[in-house]
C-alpha positions in Angstrom: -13.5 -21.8 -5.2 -14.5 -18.3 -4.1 -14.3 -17.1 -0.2 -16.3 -14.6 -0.5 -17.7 -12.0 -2.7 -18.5 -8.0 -2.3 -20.1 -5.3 -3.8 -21.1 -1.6 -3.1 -24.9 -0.5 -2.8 -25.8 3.0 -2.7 -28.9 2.5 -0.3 -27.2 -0.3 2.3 -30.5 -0.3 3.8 -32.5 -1.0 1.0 -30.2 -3.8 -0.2 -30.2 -5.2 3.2 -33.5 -5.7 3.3 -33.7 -7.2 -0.1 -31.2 -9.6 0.5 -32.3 -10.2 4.2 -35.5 -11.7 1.5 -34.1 -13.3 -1.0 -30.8 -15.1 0.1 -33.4 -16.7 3.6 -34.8 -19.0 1.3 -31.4 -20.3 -0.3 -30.5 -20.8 3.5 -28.2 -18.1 4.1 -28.7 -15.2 6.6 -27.2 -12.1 7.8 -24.1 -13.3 9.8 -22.1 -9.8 10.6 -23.5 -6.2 10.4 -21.2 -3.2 11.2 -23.7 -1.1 9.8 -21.6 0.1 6.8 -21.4 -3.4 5.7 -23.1 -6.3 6.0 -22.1 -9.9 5.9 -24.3 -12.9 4.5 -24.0 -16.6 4.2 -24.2 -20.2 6.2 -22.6 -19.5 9.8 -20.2 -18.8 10.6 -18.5 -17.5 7.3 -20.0 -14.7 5.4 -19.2 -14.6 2.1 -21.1 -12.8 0.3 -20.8 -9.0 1.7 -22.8 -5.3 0.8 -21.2 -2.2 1.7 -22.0 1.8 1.4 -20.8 2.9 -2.0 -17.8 4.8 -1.2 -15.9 4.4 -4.6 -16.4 5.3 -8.4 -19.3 7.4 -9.9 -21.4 5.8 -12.3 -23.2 2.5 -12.0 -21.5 -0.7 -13.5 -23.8 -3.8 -13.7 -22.8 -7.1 -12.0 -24.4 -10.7 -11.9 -24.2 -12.8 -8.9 -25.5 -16.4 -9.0 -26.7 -18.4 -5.5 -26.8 -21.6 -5.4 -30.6 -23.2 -4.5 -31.0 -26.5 -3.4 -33.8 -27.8 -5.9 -36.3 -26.0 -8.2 -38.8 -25.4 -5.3 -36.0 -23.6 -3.8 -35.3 -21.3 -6.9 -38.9 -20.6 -6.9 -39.0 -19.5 -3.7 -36.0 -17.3 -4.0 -37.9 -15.5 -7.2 -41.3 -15.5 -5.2 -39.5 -13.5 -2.1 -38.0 -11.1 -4.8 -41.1 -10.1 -6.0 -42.3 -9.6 -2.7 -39.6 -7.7 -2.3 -40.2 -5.1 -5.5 -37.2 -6.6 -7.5 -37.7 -6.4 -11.5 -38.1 -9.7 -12.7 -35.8 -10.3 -15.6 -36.5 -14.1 -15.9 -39.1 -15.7 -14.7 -38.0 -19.5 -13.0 -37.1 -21.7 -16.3 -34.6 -24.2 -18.1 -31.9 -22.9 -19.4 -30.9 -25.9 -21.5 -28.7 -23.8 -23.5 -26.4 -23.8 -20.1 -27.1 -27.5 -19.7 -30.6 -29.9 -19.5 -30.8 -29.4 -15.8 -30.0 -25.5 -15.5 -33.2 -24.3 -13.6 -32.7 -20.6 -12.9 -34.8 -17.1 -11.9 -33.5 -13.4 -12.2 -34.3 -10.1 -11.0 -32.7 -6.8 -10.4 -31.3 -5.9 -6.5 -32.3 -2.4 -5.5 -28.9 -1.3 -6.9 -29.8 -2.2 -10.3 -27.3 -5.7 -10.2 -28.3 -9.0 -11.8 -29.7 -11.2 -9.4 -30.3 -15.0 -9.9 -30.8 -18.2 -7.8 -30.0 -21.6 -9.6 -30.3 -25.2 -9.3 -28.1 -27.5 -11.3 -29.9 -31.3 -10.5 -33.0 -32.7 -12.1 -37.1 -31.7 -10.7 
């Protein structure tokens, strides 16, 4: 339903390389880079974006939720993370209070935003 998706990171580089990280194991990669915003996703449509903070003061959380193909994928997703210095918030888990097959890991993005990679079918 969504095209695409965008938020603001205070250290683009930083970010950049954290999601460079954690979105290659979902299968999605840097597409577009103009430097003051970059452009992920599955070529050729980014659509999920990071740009230099240039609005608002103040930090204001937000979640963002990729899609992984299986568990193995989700656990690689949360494995690169920690490579990556993220804060683990949840380690890889059901979540049957979601539904009997939500399988999902979250961490923190170097801009303090909920990060999480989740699989909706069966092991």
């Amino acid at each position: 339903m969504l095209d695409h998706v965008g938020m603001q990171s205070a250290d683009i580089a930083a970010s950049a390389a954290f999601y460079d990280a954690v979105l290659a194991p979902l299968g999605g990669a840097r597409i577009m880079d103009f430097g003051e915003a970059i452009g992920y996703g599955v070529p050729p449509h980014p659509d999920f974006w990071i740009s230099r903070q240039a609005t608002g003061e103040g930090f204001r959380e937000s979640h963002l939720a990729f899609t992984a193909a299986d568990r193995a994928t989700v656990r690689a997703f949360f494995d690169a993370a920690v490579a990556a210095g993220a804060e683990v918030l949840h380690e890889p888990r059901l979540w049957p209070e979601y539904h009997a097959n939500y399988y999902g890991a979250f961490v923190r993005d170097p801009d303090g935003n909920n990060v999480e990679a989740v699989s909706h079918g069966p092991e």
